[in-house]
N, C-alpha and C positions, 0 to 999 in steps of 0.2 A: 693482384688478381691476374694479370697477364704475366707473370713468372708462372704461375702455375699452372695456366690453360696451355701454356709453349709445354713445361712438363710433360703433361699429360699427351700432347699431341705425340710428343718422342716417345714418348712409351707403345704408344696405339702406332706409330711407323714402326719400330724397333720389333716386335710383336709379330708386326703383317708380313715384314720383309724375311722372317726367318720362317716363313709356315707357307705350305700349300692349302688352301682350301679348297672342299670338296663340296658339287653341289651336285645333287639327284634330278634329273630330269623322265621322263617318261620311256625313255631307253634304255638307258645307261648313266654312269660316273664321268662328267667331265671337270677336268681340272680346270679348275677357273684363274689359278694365282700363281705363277713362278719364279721359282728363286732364279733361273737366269734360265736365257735363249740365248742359243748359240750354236755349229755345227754340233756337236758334242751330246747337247742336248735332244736336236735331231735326231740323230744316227740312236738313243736310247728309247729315246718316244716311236720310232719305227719300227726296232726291235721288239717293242712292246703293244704293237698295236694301237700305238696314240697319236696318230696322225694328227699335225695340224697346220694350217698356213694363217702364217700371221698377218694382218691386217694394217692398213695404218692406223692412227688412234690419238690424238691429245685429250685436250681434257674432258672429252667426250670420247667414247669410241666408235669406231665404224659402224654405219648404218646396216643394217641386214639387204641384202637386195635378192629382189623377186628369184632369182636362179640359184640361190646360195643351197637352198636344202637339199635341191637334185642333184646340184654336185657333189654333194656332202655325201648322198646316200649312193650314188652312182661310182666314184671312186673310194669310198670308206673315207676320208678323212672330215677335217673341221675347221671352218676358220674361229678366228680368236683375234680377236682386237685387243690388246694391252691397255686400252685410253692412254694415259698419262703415267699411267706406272712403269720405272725402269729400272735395271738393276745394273751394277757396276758388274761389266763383262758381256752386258747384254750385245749380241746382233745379231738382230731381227734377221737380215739381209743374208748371213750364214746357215740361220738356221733353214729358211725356206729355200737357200740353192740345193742344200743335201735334201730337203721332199721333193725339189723338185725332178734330182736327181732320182732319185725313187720310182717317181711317178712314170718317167720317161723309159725307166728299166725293166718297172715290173708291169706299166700297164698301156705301153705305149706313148704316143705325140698328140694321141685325139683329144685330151684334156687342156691340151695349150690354146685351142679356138673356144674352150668353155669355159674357162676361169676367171674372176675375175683379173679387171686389168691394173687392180692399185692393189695386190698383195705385193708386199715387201720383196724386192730385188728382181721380182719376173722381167722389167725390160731389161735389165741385165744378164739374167740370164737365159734370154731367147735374142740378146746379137750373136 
């Protein structure tokens, strides 16, 4: 019996890690699942209109907090907390210096006093 529930589990990881999943909210499409973060990944999600800053997260992910939606709707992007899910080549850390790089280029500094202060790599990249 526990050969076959491990089975089964690899097949249900194996499955999730090669798919994005799409969930519909009252807006728009956002991508809920990635195959990897990374600058690379940035720099195509910008391109593309799919702004997002990534969160911290284990086995739970990041809490929503009171100011998240006015930023969300005030600069267009999104946060997204990964919980525990990770993918080999993942960083988090690269992918949010190129938004953040973004941000500073195309909409100014004034978003650095309003963001939140545990997105991935911001105190490093505001020394």
């Amino acid at each position: 019996m526990t050969k076959t529930i491990q089975i089964l589990l690899f097949i249900v990881l194996a499955n999730g890690a090669s798919a994005q999943k799409q969930v519909l909210d009252s807006t728009n499409q956002k991508e809920m699942y990635y195959p990897v973060c990374n600058s690379e990944k940035a720099l195509k999600d910008i391109k593309n209109g799919m702004i997002k800053i990534i969160l911290p997260g284990g086995f739970v992910a990041a809490s929503e907090l009171p100011g998240d939606a006015a930023f969300e709707e005030k600069y267009g992007i999104s946060f997204f907390s990964q919980g525990c899910v990770r993918f080999a080549g993942d960083n988090e850390s690269a992918y949010n210096q190129e938004v953040f790089k973004y941000l500073d280029e195309k909409l100014g500094k004034d978003w650095r006093s309003e963001i939140r202060t545990d997105a991935i790599g911001l105190k490093a990249y505001l020394k």
